[in-house]
Structure formats: structure tokens, C-alpha cells
C-alpha positions in Angstrom: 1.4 -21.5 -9.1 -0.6 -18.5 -8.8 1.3 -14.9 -10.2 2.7 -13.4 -6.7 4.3 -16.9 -6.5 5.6 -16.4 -9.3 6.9 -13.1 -8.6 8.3 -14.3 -5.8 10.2 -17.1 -7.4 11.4 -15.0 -10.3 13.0 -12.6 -7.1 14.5 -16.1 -5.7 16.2 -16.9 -9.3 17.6 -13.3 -9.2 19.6 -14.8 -6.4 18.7 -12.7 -3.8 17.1 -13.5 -0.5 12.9 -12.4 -0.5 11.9 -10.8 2.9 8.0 -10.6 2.9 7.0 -7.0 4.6 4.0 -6.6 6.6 2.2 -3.7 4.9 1.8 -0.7 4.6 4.9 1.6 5.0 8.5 -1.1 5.5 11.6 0.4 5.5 11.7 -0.6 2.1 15.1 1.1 1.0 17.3 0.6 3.9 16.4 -3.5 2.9 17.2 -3.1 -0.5 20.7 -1.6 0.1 21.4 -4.5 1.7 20.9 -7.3 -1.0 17.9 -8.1 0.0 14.3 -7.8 -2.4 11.5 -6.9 0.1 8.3 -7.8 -0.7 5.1 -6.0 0.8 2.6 -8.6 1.5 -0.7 -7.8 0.3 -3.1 -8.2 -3.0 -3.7 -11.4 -2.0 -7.4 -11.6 -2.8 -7.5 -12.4 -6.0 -5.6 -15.9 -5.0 -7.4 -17.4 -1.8 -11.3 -18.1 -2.2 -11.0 -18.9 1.5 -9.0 -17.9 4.3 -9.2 -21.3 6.4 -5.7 -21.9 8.3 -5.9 -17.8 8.8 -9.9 -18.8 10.4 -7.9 -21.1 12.9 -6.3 -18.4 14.4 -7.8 -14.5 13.8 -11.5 -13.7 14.3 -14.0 -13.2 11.3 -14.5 -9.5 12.6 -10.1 -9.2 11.7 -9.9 -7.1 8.1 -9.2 -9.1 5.0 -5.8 -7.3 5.1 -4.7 -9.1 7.6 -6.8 -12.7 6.9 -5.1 -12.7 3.4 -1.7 -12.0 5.0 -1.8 -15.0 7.3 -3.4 -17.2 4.9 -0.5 -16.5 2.7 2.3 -16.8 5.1 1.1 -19.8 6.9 0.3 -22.1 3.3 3.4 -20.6 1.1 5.7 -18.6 3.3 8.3 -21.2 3.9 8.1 -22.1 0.4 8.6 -18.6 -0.7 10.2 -16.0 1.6 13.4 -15.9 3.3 12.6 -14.0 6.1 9.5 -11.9 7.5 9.1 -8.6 8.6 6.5 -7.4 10.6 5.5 -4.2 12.2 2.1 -2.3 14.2 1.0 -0.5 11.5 -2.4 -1.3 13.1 -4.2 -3.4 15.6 -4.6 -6.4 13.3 -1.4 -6.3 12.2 0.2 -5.2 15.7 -1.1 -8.7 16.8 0.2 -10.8 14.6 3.7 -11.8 14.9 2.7 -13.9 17.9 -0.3 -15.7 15.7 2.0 -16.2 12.8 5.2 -17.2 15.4 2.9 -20.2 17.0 1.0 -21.0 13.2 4.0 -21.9 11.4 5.1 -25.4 10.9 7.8 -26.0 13.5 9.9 -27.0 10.1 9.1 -24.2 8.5 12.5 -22.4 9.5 11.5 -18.6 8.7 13.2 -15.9 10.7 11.1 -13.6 11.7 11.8 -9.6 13.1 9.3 -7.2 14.7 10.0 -3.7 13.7 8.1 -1.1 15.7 7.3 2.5 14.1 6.3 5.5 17.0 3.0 6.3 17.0 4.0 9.7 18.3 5.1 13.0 16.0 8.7 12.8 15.9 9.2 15.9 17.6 8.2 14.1 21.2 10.8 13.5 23.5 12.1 10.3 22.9 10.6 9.7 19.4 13.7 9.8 17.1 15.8 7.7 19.3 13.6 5.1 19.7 13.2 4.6 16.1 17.0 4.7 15.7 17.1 2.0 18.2 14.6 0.0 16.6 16.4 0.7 13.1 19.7 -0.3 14.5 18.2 -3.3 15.7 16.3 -4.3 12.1 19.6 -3.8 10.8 21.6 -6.3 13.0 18.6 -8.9 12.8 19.0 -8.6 9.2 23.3 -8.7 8.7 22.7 -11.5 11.2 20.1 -13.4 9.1 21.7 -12.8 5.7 25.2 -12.7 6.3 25.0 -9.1 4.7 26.8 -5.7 6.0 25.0 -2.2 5.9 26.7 0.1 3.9 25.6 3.6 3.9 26.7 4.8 0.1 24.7 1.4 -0.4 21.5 2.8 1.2 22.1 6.2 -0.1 22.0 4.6 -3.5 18.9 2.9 -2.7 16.9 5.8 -1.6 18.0 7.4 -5.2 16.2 4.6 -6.7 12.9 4.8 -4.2 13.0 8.7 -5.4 12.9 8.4 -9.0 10.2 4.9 -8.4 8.3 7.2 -6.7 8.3 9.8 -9.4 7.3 7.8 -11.9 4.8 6.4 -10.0 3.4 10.4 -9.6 4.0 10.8 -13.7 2.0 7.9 -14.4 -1.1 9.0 -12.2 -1.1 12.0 -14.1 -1.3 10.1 -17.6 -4.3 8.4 -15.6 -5.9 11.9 -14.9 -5.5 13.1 -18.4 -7.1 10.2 -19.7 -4.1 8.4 -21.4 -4.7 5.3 -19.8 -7.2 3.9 -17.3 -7.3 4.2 -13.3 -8.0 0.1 -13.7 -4.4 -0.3 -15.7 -2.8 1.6 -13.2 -4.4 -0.7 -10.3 -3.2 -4.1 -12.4 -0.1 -2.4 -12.7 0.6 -1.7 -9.1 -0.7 -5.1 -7.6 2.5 -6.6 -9.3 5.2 -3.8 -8.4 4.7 -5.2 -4.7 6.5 -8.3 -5.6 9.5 -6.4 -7.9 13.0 -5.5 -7.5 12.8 -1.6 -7.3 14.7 -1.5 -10.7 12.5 -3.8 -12.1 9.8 -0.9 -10.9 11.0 1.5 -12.6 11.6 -0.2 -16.1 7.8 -1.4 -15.7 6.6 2.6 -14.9 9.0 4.1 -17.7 7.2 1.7 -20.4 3.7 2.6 -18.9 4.8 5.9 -18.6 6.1 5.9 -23.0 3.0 3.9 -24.0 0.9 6.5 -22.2 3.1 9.6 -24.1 2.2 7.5 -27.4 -1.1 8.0 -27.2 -3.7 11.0 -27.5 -5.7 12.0 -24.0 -9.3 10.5 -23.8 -12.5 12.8 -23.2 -12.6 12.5 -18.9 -15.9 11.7 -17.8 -17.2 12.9 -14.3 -13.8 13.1 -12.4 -13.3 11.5 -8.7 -11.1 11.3 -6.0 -10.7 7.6 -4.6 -9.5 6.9 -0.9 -9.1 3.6 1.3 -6.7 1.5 2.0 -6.3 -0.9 -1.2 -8.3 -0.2 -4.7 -11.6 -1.7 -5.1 -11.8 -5.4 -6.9 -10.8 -5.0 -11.1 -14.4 -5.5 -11.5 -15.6 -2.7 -9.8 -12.9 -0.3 -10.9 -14.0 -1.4 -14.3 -17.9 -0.6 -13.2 -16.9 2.2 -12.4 -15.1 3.5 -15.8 -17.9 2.1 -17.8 -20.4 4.0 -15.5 -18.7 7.4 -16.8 -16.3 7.9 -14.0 -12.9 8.9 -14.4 -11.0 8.0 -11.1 -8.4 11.3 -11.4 -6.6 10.6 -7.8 -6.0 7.8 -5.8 -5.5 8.5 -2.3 -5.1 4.9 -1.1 -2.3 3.4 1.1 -0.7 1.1 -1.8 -0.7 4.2 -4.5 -1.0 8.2 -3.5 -0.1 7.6 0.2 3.0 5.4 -0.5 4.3 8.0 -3.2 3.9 11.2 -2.3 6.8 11.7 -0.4 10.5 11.2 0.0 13.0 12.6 2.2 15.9 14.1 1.2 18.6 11.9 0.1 21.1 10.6 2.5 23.3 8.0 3.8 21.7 7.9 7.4 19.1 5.7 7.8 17.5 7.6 11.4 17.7 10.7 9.6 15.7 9.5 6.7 13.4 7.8 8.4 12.1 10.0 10.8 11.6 12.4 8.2 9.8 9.9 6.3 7.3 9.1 9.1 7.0 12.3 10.2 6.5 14.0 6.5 4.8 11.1 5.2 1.3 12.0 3.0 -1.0 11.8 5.4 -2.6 8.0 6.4 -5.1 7.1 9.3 -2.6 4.3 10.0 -0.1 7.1 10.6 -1.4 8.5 13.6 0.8 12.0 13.9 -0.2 12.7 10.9 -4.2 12.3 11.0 -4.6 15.8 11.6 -3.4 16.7 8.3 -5.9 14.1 6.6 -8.8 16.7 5.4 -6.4 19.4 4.2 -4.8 16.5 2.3 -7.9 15.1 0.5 -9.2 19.0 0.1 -5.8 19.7 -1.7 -6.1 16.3 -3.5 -9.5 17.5 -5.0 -8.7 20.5 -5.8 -5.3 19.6 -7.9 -6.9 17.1 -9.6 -9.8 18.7 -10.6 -12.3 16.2 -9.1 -15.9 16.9 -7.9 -16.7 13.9 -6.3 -14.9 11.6 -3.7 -15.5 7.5 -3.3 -14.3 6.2 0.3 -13.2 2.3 -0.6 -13.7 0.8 3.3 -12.0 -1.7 4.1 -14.6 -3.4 6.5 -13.5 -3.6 10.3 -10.7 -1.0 9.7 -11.3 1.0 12.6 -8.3 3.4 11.3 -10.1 4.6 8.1 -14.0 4.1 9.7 -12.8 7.0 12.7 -12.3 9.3 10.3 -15.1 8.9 7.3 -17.8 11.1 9.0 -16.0 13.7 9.7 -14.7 13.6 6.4 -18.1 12.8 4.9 -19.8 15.6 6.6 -16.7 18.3 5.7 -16.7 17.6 2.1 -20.5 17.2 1.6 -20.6 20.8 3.3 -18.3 22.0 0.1 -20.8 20.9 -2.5 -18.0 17.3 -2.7 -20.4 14.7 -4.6 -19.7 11.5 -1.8 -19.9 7.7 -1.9 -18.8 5.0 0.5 -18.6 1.9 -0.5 -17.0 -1.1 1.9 -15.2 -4.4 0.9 -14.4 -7.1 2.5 -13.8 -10.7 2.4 -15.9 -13.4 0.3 -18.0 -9.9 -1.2 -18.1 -10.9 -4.5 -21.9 -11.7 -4.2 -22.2 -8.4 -3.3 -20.8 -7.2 -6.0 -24.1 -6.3 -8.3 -25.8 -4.3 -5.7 -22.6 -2.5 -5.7 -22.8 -1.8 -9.0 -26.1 -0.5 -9.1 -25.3 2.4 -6.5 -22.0 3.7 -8.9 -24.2 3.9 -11.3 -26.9 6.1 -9.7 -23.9 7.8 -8.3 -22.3 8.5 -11.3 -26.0 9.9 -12.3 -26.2 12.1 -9.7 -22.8 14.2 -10.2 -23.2 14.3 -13.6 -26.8 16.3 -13.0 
């Protein structure tokens, strides 16, 4: 039993139903309110040498985001979730609840919901009542499945919690910038908060957050910003620390991009939620909001104090590959120090070469 199967089993013997989320941005609070532990499904790499049921049914050129996530649901699923939710957050994930419908085991018994966020700005015509349709439908699928009720002081509640995790979460990547603890501990850390109770979250951040408070701040090598979808592999991250780089900000769709922002708090889940979509820190997988993608990262650098910026591709990600040469070419034009650097699945024979160009990197902004 690898460790997000253990995760998940630990959320079973809390005795409350696991719904497995298709990443990146579930409704994760109005879930929560109702009794159920969501689970985001991804940070599967370090588990699968090879993706071979997910082979039978995606192409190679699909990203590893979306191999790892079939793989998974298609060998433990049944044995581990009580439900799945999926929703278009991208082409490769927009085309999956169909592969995933006809891969299961006919005995494999998992309901399964498609939840589908607007690719529009809220402000079109339309826009906010089709999410609150497609909210108020989640939310029958789900009293239906679990024999639960929604309550909104419930989900009121639970965007409280989301609000102060999401706090912490911004405390603790400050610790990180001032050198009280390492970008790579903070990475560790967050591959496992996927697979926790929210309140479980938050006890984990506060005692990250007290060790970091317990200890003095570290002389910051050359600082960087990071951006992508997921943080490099632990052995890069730790390549790149030991090749003088101090990774300051972390504008990646599991850490910066998931925290940054929450709505006000309220009891009505349409309310929130277009507010959340619409106001979310921005993400090429958020399409409204890629326009506000180079102010973002320009603000990012500046507020952390970083001089250099490291693009972590995820390879066939047409989302985040759209936008890296316009971003490459705006930042270079401001003096930015810029590497890309692109991941993807079985590239851990790559991994040296990789190495070698952080290191002449981390050369070349230090001159």
C-alpha cells in the first residue's frame, strides 16, 4: 500500500465517504459541508513506474496529468473512492469521463458526476446561471449518492475553514521565502494535504508554520519565481536548492494558484462560486482569466523579490505551452533571468541533463 492509499484509507476510517476530484480547481468546500472528504487526484508519479491500463485507452501525446489519473482510478478507484468527480478543466481532462465510464470494471460500482465550469468571464450573459444550474445539479447528484442534505450554515462553515487553510498556506510560503524552511519541504508537504480532511490541513500548516517561527531565517541564495502546473520531481527541487537557488514563489496550479484567493464568506454556493472563478489568481486552465496572467507573474516577482523565473512544463499541456513565449519574451525584455524546463512521464533518465542546465543557470543569474 503505497502513501495516497493510505491517505485515503485513513479518510475511509474517519467514516466519511472519499470523493476523488479531478484536478485542478473542485468545488472543494461546498463537498466538504456536506460530509463528504474530497480528494484531488493528482501526485501520482511518484507511485506508478508505468501507466499501462491508462496506455489502453489515452494516447502517449495525453499529459502525465491525466495518464496518472486514469492509471489510478482504473487499478485502485473502486478500492478506494466512493464516488468521482470530474470536470473540463482541460482537453485531457474534458475527455475523460467517457474513457474512465467504459474502463471501469462493470463491478466496480463507482458513481460518477460530470461537473462543468464556464469557460466564459462571468459577466457574459448566461454565465452565472449556468454554473448555478450545474452546482444545483452536483448537489442533488451528491444528496442522492450519499444520502446527505445541503445545508447552507454547513457550507458557510466550510468555506471558513478553506479561508483560514488557505491562509496558512500563504504564511507558510512566506517562511519558505525567508529562508526558514525549504521550497522542497513545502512541496513534500503539499503532495499529502490533497488527500486530508481540511482540518487535518490546517493542524499540518500550523505545525509547519510553528517549526518555521522556531527557527532563525537562512542566508537566500539567488531568488526565483517557479510556474507550471505541478512542482518539479523532489530530486530536481533538491538540485535546484543545492545549486544556490532559493525558489521564493510558487506560481503553480497545486500551491500559489489554488491559494491566492477566496471569496467572501457566505452561505450561497452560486454566489461564491462565481466569484471564485471569476476572481480566481490567474491560471491558463482558467481561460477568463488568461489575460491577467503577465500582470500576475510581474506582481509575483516583484513581491517576492525574485530575479529570475523557471517555467516547470508539463509536456503536451497546450494551456501552459500558449502562453510561455509570450511570457518568455515579456520578462526576458525586463532584464527577468528565464529557464524552461519540461517534465513528463518515464523522465527520470533525463533527469541529469536537467541538472546540468540549473546549474549553469543558477551561474548565470548569480553573474
Amino acid at each position: 500500500m503505497n502513501a495516497i492509499q493510505s491517505q485515503l484509507k485513513a479518510l475511509h476510517d474517519a467514516g466519511k465517504p472519499v470523493l476523488g476530484c479531478f484536478p485542478l480547481y473542485p468545488p472543494l468546500e461546498l463537498i466538504h459541508s456536506l460530509g463528504i472528504a474530497p480528494a484531488v487526484l493528482w501526485g501520482f508519479k511518484p507511485y506508478f513506474t508505468q501507466v499501462s491500463l491508462a496506455d489502453r485507452h489515452l494516447q502517449n501525446y495525453a499529459c502525465s496529468v491525466g495518464r496518472y489519473l486514469v492509471e489510478f482510478v482504473l487499478r485502485d478507484a473502486g478500492e478506494t473512492l466512493d464516488g468521482l468527480l470530474m470536470y473540463n478543466a482541460c482537453d485531457t481532462l474534458r475527455n475523460l469521463p467517457e474513457i474512465i465510464d467504459r474502463g471501469l470494471a462493470k463491478d466496480a460500482g463507482l458513481p460518477l458526476h460530470t461537473f462543468h465550469v464556464p469557460a466564459v468571464s462571468m459577466e457574459r450573459r448566461g454565465a452565472r446561471e449556468y454554473l448555478k444550474d450545474r452546482l444545483d445539479g452536483l448537489i442533488a447528484w451528491l444528496e442522492a449518492t450519499f444520502s446527505v442534505k445541503f445545508d447552507p450554515d454547513s457550507f458557510e462553515k466550510s468555506v471558513s475553514l478553506y479561508a483560514e487553510m488557505r491562509g496558512l498556506m500563504q504564511k507558510v510560503q512566506k517562511h519558505v521565502g525567508e529562508g526558514k524552511a525549504l521550497f522542497s519541504e513545502l512541496a513534500e508537504l503539499c503532495s499529502k494535504l490533497n488527500f486530508m480532511l481540511v482540518e487535518d490541513q490546517i493542524t499540518a500548516l500550523q505545525e509547519f508554520c510553528r517549526a518555521c517561527e522556531e527557527k532563525t531565517a537562512a542566508p537566500t541564495g539567488s531568488q526565483v519565481l517557479i510556474s507550471g502546473i505541478l512542482p518539479p520531481p523532489p530530486e530536481i527541487l533538491k538540485a535546484m536548492e543545492g545549486a544556490g537557488l532559493t525558489i521564493v514563489g510558487a506560481d503553480l496550479a497545486n500551491m500559489h494558484r489554488a491559494w491566492a484567493y477566496t471569496p467572501t464568506a457566505g452561505n450561497d454556493p452560486a454566489a461564491y462560486y462565481a466569484d471564485f472563478y471569476e476572481n480566481h489568481f490567474p491560471c491558463t486552465t482558467l481561460l477568463p482569466t488568461a489575460d491577467r496572467r503577465l500582470p500576475a507573474l510581474e506582481s509575483m516577482l516583484e513581491d517576492c523579490g525574485a530575479g529570475a523565473w523557471i517555467f516547470a512544463g508539463e509536456k503536451f499541456c497546450e494551456y501552459e505551452y500558449f502562453e510561455l513565449p509570450y511570457v518568455e519574451k515579456a520578462l526576458k525584455a525586463k532584464g527577468i533571468g528565464v529557464l524552461s524546463l519540461e517534465f513528463s512521464l518515464g523522465d527520470e533518465q533525463n533527469l541529469g541533463s536537467m541538472k546540468t542546465r540549473i546549474e549553469a543557470f543558477a551561474e548565470m543569474i548569480e553573474e
